[in-house]
TORRO-204663 format. One line per field, with one value per residue (C-alpha): residue number from 1; residue in one letter; x, y, z. Coordinates in steps of 0.5 Angstrom, whole numbers, plus 500, padded with zeros to 3 digits. Example, Ala and Ser with C-alpha at 12.3 -4.5 7.8 and 13.67 -1.06 7.14 Angstrom:
<vextors>
nr	1 / 2
rest	A / S
east	525 / 527
north	491 / 498
up	516 / 514
</vextors>
This chain:
<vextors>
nr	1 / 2 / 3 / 4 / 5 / 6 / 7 / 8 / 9 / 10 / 11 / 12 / 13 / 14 / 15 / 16 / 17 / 18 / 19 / 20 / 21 / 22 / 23 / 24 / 25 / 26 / 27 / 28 / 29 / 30 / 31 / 32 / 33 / 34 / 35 / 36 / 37 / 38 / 39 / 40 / 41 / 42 / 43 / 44 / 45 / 46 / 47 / 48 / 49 / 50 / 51 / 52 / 53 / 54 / 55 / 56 / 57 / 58 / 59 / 60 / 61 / 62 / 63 / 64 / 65 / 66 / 67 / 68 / 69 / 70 / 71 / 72 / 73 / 74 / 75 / 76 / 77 / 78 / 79 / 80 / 81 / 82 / 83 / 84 / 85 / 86 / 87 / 88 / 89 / 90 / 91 / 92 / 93 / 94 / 95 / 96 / 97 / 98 / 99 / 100 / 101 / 102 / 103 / 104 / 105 / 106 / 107 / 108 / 109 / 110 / 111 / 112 / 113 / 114 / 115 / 116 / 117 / 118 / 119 / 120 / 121 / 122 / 123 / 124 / 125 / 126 / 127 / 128 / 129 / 130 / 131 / 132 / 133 / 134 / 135 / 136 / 137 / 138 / 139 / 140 / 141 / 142 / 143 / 144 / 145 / 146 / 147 / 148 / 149 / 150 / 151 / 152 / 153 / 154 / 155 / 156 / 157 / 158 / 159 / 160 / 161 / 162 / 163 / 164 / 165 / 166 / 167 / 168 / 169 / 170 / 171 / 172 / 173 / 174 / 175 / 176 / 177 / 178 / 179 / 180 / 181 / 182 / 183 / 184 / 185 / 186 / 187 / 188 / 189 / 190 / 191 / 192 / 193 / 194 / 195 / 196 / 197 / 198 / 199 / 200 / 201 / 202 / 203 / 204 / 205 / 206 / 207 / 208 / 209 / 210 / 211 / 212 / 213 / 214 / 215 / 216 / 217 / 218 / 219 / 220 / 221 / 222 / 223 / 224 / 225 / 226 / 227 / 228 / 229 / 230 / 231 / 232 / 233 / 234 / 235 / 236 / 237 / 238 / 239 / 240 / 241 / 242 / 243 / 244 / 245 / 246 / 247 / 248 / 249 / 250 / 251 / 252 / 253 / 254 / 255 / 256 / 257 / 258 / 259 / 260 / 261 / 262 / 263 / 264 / 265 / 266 / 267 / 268 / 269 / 270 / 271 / 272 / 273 / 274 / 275 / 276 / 277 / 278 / 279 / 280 / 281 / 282 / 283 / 284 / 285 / 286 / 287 / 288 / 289 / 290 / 291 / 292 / 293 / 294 / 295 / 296 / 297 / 298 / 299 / 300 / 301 / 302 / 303 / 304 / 305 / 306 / 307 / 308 / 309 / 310 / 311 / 312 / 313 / 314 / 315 / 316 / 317 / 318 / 319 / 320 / 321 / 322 / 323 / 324 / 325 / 326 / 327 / 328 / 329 / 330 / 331 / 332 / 333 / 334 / 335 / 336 / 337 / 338 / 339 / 340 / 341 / 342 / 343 / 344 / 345 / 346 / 347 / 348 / 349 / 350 / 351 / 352 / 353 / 354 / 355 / 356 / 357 / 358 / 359 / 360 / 361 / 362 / 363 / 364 / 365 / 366 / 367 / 368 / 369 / 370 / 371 / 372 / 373 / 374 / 375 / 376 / 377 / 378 / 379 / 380 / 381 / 382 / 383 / 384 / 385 / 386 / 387 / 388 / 389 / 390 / 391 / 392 / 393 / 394 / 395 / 396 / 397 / 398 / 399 / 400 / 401 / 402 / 403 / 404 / 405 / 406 / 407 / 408 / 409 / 410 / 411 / 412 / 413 / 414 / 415 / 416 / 417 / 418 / 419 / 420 / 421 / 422 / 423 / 424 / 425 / 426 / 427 / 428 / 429 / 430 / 431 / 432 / 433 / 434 / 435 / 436 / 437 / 438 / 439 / 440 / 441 / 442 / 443 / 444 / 445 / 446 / 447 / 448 / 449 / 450 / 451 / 452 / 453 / 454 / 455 / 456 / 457 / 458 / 459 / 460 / 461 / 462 / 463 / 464 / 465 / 466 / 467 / 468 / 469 / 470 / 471 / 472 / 473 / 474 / 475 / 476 / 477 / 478 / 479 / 480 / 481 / 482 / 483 / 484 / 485 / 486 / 487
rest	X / X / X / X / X / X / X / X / X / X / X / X / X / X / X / X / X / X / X / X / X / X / X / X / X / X / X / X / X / X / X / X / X / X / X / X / X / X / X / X / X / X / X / X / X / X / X / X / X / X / X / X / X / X / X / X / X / X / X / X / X / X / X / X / X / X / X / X / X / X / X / X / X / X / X / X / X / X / X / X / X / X / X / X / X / X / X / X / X / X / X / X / X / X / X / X / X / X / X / X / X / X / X / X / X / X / X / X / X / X / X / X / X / X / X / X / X / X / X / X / X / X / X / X / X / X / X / X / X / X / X / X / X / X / X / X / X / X / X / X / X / X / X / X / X / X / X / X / X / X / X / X / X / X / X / X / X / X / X / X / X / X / X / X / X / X / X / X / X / X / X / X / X / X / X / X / X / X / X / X / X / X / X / X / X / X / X / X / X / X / X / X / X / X / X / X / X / X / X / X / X / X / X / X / X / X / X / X / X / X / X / X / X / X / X / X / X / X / X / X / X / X / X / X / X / X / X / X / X / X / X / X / X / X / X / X / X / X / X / X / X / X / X / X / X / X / X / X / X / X / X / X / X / X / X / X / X / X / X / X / X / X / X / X / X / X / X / X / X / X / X / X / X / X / X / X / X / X / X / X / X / X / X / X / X / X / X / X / X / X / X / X / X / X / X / X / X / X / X / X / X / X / X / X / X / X / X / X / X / X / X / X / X / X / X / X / X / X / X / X / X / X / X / X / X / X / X / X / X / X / X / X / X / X / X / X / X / X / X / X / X / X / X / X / X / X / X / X / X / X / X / X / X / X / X / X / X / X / X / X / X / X / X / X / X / X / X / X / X / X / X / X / X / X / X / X / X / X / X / X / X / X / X / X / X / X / X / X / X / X / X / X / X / X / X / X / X / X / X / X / X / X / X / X / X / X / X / X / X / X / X / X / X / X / X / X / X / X / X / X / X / X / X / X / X / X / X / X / X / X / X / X / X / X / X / X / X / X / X / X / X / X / X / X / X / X / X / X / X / X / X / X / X / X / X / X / X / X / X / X / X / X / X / X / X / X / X / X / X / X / X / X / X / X / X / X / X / X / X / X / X / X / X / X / X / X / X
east	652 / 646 / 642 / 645 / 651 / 648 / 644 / 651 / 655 / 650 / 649 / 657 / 658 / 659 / 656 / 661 / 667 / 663 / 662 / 669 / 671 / 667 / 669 / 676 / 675 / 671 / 677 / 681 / 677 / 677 / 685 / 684 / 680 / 686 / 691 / 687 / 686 / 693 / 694 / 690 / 694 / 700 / 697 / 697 / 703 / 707 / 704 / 704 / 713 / 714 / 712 / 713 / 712 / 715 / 710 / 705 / 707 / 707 / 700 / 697 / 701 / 699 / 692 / 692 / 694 / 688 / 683 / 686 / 685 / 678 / 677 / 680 / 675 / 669 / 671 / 672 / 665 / 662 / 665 / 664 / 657 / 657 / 660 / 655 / 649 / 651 / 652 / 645 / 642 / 646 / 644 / 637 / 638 / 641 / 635 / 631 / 633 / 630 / 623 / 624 / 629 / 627 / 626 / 632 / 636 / 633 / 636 / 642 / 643 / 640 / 645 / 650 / 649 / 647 / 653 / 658 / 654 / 656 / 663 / 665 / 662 / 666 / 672 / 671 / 670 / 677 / 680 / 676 / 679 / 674 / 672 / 667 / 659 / 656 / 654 / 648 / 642 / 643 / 638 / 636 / 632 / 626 / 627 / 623 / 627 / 624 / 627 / 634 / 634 / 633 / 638 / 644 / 642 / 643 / 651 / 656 / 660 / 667 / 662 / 658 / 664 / 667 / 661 / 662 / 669 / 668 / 661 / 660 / 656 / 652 / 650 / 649 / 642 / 639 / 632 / 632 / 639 / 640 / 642 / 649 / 652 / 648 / 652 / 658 / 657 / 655 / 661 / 666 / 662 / 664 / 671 / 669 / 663 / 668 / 672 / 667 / 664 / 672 / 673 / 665 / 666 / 674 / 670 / 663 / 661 / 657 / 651 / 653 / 658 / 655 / 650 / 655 / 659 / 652 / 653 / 660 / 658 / 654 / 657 / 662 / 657 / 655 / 661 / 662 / 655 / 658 / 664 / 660 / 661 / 656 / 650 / 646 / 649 / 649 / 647 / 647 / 643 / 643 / 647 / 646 / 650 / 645 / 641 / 641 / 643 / 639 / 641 / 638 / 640 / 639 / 639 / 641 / 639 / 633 / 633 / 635 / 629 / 623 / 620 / 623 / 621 / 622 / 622 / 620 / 622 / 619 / 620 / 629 / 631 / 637 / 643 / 646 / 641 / 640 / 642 / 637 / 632 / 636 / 636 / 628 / 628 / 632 / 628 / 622 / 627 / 630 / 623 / 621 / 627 / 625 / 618 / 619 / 627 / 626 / 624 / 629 / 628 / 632 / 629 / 630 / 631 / 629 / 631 / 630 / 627 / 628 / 624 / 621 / 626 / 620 / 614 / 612 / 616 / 610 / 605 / 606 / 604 / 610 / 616 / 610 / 608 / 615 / 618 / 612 / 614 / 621 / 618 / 614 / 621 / 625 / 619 / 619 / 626 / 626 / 621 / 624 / 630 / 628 / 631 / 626 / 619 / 617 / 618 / 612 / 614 / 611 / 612 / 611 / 610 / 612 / 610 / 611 / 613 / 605 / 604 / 610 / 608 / 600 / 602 / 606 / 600 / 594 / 597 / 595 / 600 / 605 / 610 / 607 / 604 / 602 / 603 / 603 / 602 / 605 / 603 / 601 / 598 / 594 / 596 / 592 / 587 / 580 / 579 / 583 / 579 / 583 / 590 / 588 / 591 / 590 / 584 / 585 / 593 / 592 / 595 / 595 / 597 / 598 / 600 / 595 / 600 / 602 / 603 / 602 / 594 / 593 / 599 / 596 / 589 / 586 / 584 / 576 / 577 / 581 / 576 / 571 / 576 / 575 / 567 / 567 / 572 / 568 / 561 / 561 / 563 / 569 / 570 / 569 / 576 / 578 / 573 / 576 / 583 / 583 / 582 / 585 / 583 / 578 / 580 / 588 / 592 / 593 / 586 / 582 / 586 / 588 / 588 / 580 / 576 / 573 / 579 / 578 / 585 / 587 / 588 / 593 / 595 / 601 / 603 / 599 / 606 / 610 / 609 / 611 / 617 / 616 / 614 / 619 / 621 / 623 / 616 / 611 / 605 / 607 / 613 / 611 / 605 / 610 / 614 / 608 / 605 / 612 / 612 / 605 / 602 / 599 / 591
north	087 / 082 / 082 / 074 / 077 / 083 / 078 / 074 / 080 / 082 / 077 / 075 / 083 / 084 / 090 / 089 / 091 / 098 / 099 / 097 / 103 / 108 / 106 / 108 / 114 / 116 / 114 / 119 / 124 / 123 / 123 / 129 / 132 / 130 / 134 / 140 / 140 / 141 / 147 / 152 / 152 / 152 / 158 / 161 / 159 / 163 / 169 / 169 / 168 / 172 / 178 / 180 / 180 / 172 / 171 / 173 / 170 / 163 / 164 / 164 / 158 / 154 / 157 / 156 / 148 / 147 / 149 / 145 / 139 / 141 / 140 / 135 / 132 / 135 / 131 / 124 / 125 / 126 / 119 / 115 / 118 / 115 / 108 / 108 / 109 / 104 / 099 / 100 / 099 / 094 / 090 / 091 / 089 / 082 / 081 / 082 / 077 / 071 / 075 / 079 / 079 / 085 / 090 / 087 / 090 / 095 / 098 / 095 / 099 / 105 / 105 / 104 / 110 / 115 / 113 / 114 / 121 / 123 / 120 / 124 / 131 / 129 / 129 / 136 / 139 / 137 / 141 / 146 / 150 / 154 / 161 / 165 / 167 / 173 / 176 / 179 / 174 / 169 / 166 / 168 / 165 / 169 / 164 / 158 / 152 / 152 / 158 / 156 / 149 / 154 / 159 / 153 / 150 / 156 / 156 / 154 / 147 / 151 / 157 / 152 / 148 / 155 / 156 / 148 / 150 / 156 / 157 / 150 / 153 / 157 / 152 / 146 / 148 / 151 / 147 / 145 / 145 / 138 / 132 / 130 / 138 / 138 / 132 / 135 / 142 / 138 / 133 / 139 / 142 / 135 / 138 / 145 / 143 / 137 / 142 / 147 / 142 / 140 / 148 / 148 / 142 / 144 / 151 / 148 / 144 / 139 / 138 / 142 / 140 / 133 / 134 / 137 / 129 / 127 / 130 / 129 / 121 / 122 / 126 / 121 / 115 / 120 / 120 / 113 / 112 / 116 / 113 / 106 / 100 / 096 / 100 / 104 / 110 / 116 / 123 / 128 / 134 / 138 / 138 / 141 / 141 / 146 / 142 / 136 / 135 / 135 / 131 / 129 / 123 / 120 / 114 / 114 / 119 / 122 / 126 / 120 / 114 / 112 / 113 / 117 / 116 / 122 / 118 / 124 / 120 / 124 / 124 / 124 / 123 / 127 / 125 / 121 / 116 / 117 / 111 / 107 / 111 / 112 / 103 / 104 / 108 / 104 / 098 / 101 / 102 / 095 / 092 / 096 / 094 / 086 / 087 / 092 / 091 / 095 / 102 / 105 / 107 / 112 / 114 / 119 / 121 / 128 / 129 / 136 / 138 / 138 / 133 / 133 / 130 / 129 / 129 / 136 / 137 / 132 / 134 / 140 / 141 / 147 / 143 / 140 / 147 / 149 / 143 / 143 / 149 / 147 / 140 / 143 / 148 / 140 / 137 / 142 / 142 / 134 / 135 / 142 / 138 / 131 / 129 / 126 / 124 / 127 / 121 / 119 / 122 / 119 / 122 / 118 / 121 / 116 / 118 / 126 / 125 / 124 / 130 / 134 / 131 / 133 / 140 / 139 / 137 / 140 / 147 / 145 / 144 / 139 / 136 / 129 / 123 / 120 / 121 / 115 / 115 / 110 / 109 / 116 / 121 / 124 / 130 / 135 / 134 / 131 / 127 / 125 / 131 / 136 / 134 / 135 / 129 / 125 / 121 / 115 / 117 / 117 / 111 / 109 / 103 / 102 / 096 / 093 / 093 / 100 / 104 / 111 / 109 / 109 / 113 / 119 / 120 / 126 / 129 / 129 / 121 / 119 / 122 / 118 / 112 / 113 / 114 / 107 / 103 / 105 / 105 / 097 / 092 / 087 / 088 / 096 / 097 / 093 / 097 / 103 / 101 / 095 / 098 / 103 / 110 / 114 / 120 / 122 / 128 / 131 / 129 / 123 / 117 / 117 / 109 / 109 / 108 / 114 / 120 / 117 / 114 / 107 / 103 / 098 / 092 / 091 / 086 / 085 / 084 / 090 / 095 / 102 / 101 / 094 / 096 / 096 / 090 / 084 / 079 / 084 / 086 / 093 / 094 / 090 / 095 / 101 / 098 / 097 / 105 / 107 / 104 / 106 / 099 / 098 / 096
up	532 / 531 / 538 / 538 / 540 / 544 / 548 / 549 / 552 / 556 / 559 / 560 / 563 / 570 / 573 / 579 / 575 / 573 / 580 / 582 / 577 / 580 / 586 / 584 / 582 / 588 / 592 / 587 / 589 / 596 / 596 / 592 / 598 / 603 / 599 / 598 / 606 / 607 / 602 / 607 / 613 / 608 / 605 / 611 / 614 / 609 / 609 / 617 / 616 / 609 / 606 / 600 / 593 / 593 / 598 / 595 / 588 / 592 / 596 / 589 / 587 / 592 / 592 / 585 / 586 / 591 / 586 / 581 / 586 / 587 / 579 / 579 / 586 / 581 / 574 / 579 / 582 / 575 / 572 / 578 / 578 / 570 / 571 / 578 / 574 / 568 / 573 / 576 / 569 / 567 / 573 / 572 / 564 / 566 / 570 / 566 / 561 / 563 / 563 / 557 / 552 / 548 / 553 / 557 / 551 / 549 / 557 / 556 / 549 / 552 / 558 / 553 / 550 / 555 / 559 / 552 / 551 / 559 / 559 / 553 / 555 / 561 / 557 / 553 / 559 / 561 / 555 / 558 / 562 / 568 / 567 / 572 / 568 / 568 / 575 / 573 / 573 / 579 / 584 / 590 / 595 / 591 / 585 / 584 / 582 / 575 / 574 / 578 / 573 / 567 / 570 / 571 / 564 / 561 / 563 / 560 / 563 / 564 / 568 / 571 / 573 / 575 / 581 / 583 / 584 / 587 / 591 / 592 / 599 / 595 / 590 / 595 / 597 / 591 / 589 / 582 / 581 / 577 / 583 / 580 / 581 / 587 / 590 / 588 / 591 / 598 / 597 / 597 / 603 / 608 / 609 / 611 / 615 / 619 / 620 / 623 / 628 / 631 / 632 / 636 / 640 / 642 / 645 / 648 / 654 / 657 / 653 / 647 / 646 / 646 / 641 / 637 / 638 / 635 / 630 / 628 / 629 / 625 / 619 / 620 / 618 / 612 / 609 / 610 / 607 / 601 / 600 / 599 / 595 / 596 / 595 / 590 / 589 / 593 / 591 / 597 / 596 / 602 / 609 / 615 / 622 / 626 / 631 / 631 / 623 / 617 / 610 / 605 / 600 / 595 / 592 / 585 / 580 / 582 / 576 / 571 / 574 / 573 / 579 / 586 / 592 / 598 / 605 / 611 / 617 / 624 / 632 / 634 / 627 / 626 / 623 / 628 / 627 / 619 / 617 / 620 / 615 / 609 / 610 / 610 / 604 / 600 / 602 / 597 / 591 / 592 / 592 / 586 / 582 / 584 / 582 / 576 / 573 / 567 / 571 / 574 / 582 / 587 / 594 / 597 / 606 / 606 / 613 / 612 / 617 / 624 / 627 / 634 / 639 / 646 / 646 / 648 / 642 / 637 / 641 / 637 / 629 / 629 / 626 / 621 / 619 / 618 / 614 / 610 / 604 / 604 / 603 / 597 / 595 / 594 / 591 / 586 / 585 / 583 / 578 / 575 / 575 / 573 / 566 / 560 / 560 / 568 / 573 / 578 / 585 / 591 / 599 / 604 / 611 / 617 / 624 / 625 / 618 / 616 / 619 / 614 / 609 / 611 / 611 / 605 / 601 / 603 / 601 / 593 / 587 / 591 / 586 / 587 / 585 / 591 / 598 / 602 / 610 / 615 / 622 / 622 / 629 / 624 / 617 / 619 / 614 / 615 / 609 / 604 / 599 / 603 / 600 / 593 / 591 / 584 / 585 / 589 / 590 / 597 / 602 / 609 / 613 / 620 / 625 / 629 / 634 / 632 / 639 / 635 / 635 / 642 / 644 / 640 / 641 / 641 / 647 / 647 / 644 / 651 / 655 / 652 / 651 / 659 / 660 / 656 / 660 / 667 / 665 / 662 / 666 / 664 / 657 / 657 / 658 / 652 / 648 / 650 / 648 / 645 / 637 / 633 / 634 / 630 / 633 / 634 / 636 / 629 / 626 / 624 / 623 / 615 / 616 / 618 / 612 / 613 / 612 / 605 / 603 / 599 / 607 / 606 / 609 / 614 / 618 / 625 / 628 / 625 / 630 / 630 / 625 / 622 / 615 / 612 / 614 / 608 / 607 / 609 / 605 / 607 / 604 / 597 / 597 / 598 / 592 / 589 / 590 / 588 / 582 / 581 / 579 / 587 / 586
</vextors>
């Protein structure tokens, strides 16, 4: 085919019909999903009201039949993670168009392929049946996420799909493990967890049984969020309904783009509330597939901590000093896992999330490119030197009329804001409260020039939770940083 005609069918190819096709087969998996529900109390009911070897033999059958379904869920989920990330890519080639020909179908042609080549592993591993894989050589929580990748690769597709189908729970907080399989293992887990939280609230009272509603509702608006059409593709790779519920999604492929954004989002986050983060996140990656068609972006919500809900809460740096080696352990993992040359990785930290990812940095060897801190109390740090960044991959912004600047001054700074306020007549008070702190709980203020980091603009009206808004400078930075193109 000449590039004439290659150029025409580009640019007559309509992506939607490709997200219409994963749509489909992720509607397959879900009644797939509630077909196998049904199978469990079956199986229990004919062993309560029949013994025997006849019922034993009809258990098994429809034990059997349930664990067909769950294969049939798993090979759904894996072609409608094809047909989505095609969709994407060609999205981004016709956009490219009108910019650069050349390189417009050059992603376009190698979209093509990589899909053709993942569809027909797909359709080998359907004559394929599962089988187990040796027990020796398993990870535990001792293995690092590069030795857990090298483990996973290491497998067959028929003992690999054997796990999936059988230790999705397992499998499902493994760091390192590649983010499709990762999904699939947390999909399967949706129903069961459901399930969990219905018998808790059915035995709970008053507040508890509140926070556990919260959390239902919010598994609920995650399942509607995975089940999406209009969106990009999400890959869920971990969840959690203790407490107030962690999850963590990405959008698109991490292992498969270009660049990868991990969003921390800090005080009352949870799963309830996920929706409003994950929104923020995938804002950067929309911006950065406008400023830079040809590379491809996923974020990702690492809610994967539990974040302070009061202020007594954020006023400690404990929730920070735990989340920030499992925040290491995932960054990790995406690196161990990322497919081709190494994708550029930037965190960012937002609010309490700074401090987690402060923590998460200042440890040495983070598994990222750059750290990016929003409206910050602080990182625990007291320059930039002390992340053990790259040179110059260190960046802060805060509002003007962020809250956090006034609300999270250190103590020995609100004393001093005090003496200033009563010792200068009429202008004292603003002198004191009136400009952005230097000093804040949680250390200096990454955003004064003085920590060291790469100060970037945000709106002055932007507040504590405006940045990601569309138009602002801050969000075309953030895109930017991401990109790795930001000066």
């Amino acid at each position: 085919m000449t590039t004439e005609a290659v150029h025409l069918r580009l640019r007559v190819t309509d992506p939607a019909r490709w997200q219409a096709l994963a749509l489909s087969w992720r509607r397959w998996a879900a009644l797939a999903g509630r077909l196998a529900a049904e199978f469990g109390p079956r199986v229990v009911a004919v062993g309560a009201g029949w013994r025997g070897a006849a019922s034993a033999a009809a258990a098994r059958r429809l034990d059997d039949l349930r664990r067909r379904l769950t294969l049939f869920r798993l090979h759904c989920w894996l072609a409608d993670q094809v047909a989505s990330e095609f969709a994407a890519a060609l999205s981004r080639a016709r956009a490219l168009l009108g910019h650069d020909r050349a390189a417009a179908l050059a992603l376009a042609d190698r979209a093509d392929h990589e899909a053709a080549d993942r569809l027909g592993q797909l359709t080998m591993a359907l004559r394929t049946p599962p089988q187990p894989p040796p027990g020796s050589g398993r990870p535990d929580c001792t293995t690092s996420p590069a030795e857990v990748h090298r483990w996973w690769s290491g497998l067959a597709t028929e003992e690999r799909n054997w796990l999936l189908a059988t230790e999705a729970a397992w499998l499902a907080g493994l760091d390192g493990l590649p983010a499709a399989d990762r999904d699939i293992a947390n999909r399967l887990r949706l129903d069961d967890l459901r399930a969990e939280l219905d018998r808790a609230i059915a035995g709970a009272t008053g507040r508890d049984r509140d926070r556990l509603r919260a959390v239902r509702d919010g598994l609920a608006a995650l399942s509607d969020r995975l089940a999406d059409e209009t969106g990009p593709r999400a890959y869920l790779l971990r969840l959690d309904i203790g407490e107030e519920g962690q999850a963590v999604v990405a959008l698109g492929d991490p292992d498969r783009a270009t660049n990868v954004l991990t969003h921390v989002p800090g005080m009352t986050a949870d799963l309830a509330s996920f929706g409003g983060e994950l929104a923020r996140a995938e804002r950067v990656a929309g911006r950065a597939a406008e400023l830079s068609p040809q590379a491809s972006t996923s974020a990702v919500l690492w809610l994967g901590y539990d974040a302070p809900d009061f202020v007594d809460e954020a006023a400690s740096a404990r929730r920070a000093e735990a989340a920030g080696p499992v925040l290491r352990h995932f960054q990790e993992g995406l690196r161990a896992a990322h497919e081709g040359p190494p994708a550029r990785q930037v965190v960012l930290g937002h609010s309490y999330g700074s401090l987690v990812v402060g923590q998460a940095a200042a440890a040495g060897g983070f598994a990222a490119d750059g750290v990016v801190f929003v409206g910050s109390p602080g990182v625990g740090s007291d320059s930039a030197r002390e992340l053990r960044m790259p040179t110059g991959e260190v960046w802060s912004t805060t509002s003007r009329s962020d809250v956090i600047q006034y609300a999270a001054v250190a103590p020995g700074g609100f004393v001093r804001d005090l003496a200033v306020a009563a010792a200068v007549p009429v202008t004292g008070p603003w002198l004191a409260f009136g400009r952005p702190e230097h000093d804040l709980w949680f250390g200096p203020n990454p955003s004064d020039p003085e920590f060291g980091a790469r100060v970037f603009a945000s709106a002055p009206g932007s507040g504590h939770a405006g940045y990601w808004d569309r138009g602002t400078p801050s969000l075309d930075t953030m895109a930017a940083i991401t990109l790795g193109t930001a000066r």
